[in-house]
N, C-alpha and C positions, 0 to 999 in steps of 0.2 A: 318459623312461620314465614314463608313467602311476601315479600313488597310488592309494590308495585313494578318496583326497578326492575325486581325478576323477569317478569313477561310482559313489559313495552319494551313498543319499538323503538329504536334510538336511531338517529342520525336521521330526522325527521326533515323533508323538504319544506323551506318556508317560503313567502313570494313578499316582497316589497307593497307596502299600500296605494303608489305610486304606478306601479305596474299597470297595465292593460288589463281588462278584462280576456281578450284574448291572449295574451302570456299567460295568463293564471290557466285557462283550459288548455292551453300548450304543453301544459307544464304536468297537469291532470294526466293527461293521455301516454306522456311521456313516463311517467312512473305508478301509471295506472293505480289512480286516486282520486277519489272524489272530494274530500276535506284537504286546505292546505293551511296550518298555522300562518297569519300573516305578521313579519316581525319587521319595524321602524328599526336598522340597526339590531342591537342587540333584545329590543325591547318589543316582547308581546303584546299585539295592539289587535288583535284580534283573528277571525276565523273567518276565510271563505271556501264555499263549497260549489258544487258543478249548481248544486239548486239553485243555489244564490244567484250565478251568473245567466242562470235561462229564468228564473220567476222573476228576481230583484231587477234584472238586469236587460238583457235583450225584451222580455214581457212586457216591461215598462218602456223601453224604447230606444236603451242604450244603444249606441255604438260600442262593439266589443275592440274595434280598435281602438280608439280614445276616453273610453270610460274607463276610470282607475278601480280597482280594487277596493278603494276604502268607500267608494259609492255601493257597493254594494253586500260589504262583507259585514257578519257578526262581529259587534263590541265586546259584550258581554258575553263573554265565554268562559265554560266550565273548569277549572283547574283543580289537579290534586295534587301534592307533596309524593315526592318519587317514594321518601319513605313509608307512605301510608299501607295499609292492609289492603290485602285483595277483596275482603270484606268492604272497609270502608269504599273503595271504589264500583263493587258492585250498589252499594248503598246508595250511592251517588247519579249510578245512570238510572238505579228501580225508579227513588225519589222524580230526579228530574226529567224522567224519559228520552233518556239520551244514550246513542252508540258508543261514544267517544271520552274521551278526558287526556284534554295536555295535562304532562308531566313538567312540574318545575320541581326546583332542587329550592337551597336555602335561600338564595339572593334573585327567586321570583325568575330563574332563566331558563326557557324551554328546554329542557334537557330527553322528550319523548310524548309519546302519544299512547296512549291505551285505549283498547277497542272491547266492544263486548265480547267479540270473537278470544282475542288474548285473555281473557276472564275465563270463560266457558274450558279452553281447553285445561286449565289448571283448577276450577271450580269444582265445587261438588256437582252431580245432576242437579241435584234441589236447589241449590243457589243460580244457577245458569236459566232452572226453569223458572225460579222465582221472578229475576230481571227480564226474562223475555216476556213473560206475564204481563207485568207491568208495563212493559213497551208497547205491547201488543193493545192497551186500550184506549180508547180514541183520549186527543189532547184535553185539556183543561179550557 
């Protein structure tokens, strides 16, 4: 049976909380991405994405040159165990309506990222339309 580790992506860009808001979409454009893991050191401290930095961020009034990162980036971000099942990961985005899920390994360290895309291509149809399903209807 397939893990996770099978089909994520590894050698995942991450961006300091420290950073700019503009390094963070610098950085976006550069490896053409919209989510970037943002890691204190070695340590997962959260998620920023292109949204964050135009809704969170410039919408509200930032300067993308000297607004950090941690002003506008997700805390509380969804993690799975690299060894989990492709099940439980699809489980995980049906449940919480989500594209994505960092990969840690045993000692909690980013070791990848999984995407509903990387699900679907190894999925059954019926699980890939189950999650998109679910995706698909309006939030909580």
């Amino acid at each position: 049976m397939k893990t996770v580790k099978d089909v994520m992506t590894r050698g995942v860009e991450v961006i300091d909380p420290h950073s700019t808001l503009k390094q963070a979409a610098e950085k976006m454009r550069r490896f053409n991405v919209g989510p970037v893991p943002v890691c204190d050191g070695d340590k997962l401290v959260g998620m920023v994405t292109d949204r964050d930095i135009v809704v969170r961020g410039i919408a509200m009034g930032h300067d993308p040159n000297t607004s950090m990162v941690s002003s506008v980036m997700t805390e509380d971000v969804e993690l799975i165990h690299h060894e989990a099942s492709l099940d439980e990961a699809a489980d995980m985005m049906k449940d919480r309506q989500i594209r994505r899920l960092l990969v840690v390994d045993d000692h909690q360290n980013l070791v990848g990222i999984v995407s509903l895309g990387d699900l679907s291509r190894e999925a059954s149809d019926t699980t890939a339309a189950r999650i998109l399903e679910r995706l698909s209807e309006p939030s909580r």
